[in-house]
NUSEPA-451850 format. One line per 4 residues: number of its first residue (from 0); for each residue x, y, z of C-alpha. Coordinates in steps of 0.1 Angstrom, whole numbers, plus 5000, padded with zeros to 4 digits. Layout:
BEGIN
NUM = X Y Z ~ ...;
This chain:
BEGIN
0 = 0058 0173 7344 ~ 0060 0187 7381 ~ 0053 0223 7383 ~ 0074 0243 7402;
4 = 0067 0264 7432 ~ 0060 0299 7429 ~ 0067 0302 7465 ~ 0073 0280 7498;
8 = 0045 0276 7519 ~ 0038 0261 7556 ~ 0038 0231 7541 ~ 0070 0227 7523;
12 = 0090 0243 7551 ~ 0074 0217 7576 ~ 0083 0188 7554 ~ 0121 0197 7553;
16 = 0147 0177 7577 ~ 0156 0201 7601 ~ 0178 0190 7625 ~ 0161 0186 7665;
20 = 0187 0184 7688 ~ 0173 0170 7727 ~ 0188 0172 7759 ~ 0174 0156 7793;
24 = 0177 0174 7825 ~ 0192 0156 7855 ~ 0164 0163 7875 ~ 0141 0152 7855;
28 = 0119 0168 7822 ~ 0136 0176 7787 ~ 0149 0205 7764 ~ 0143 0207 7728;
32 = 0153 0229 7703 ~ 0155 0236 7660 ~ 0192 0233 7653 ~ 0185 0262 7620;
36 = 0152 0282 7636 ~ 0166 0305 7658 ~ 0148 0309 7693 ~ 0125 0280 7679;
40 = 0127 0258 7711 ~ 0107 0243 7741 ~ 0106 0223 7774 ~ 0085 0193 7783;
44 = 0083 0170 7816 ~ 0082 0136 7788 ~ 0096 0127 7757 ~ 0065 0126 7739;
48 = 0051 0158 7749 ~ 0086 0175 7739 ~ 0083 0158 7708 ~ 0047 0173 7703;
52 = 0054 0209 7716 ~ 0089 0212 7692 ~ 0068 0201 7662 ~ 0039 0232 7674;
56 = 0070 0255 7680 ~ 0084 0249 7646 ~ 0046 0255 7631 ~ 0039 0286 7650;
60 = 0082 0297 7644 ~ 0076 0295 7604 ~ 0041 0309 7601 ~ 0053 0339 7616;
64 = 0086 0340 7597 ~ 0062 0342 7565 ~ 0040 0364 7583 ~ 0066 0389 7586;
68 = 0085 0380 7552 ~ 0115 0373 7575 ~ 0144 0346 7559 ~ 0134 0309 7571;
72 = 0170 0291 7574 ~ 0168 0257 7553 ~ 0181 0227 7565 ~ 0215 0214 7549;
76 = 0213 0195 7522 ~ 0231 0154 7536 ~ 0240 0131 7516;
């Protein structure tokens, strides 16, 4: 039997698809942002970093959204 959540943690909202949406700037470096975390965003001279500093942003973006009991938006369900 799986037991069911009481309530959604770090860890559940971090596993969830959210949709990263990435744009390149024609001078160079890159944008970044969580399609469904409002504000939740970043900027990064390489791909990898961006990637990196999104993934921290989304961290640091729902452990204050439980921190201050505050809605966290979850991703659309795709089939």
């Amino acid at each position: 039997m799986f037991k069911e959540r009481k309530s959604k943690d770090l860890a559940y909202y971090l596993n969830l698809p959210y949709i990263i949406s990435i744009q390149s700037y024609p001078d160079g470096g890159y944008f970044a942002e969580v399609k469904e975390l409002p504000g939740c965003m970043t900027e990064a001279d390489t791909k990898e970093e961006l990637w990196e500093m999104i993934e921290e942003a989304k961290k640091i973006w729902i452990e204050t959204a439980l921190e201050e009991k505050v809605k966290i938006p979850e991703p659309e369900k795709r089939t």
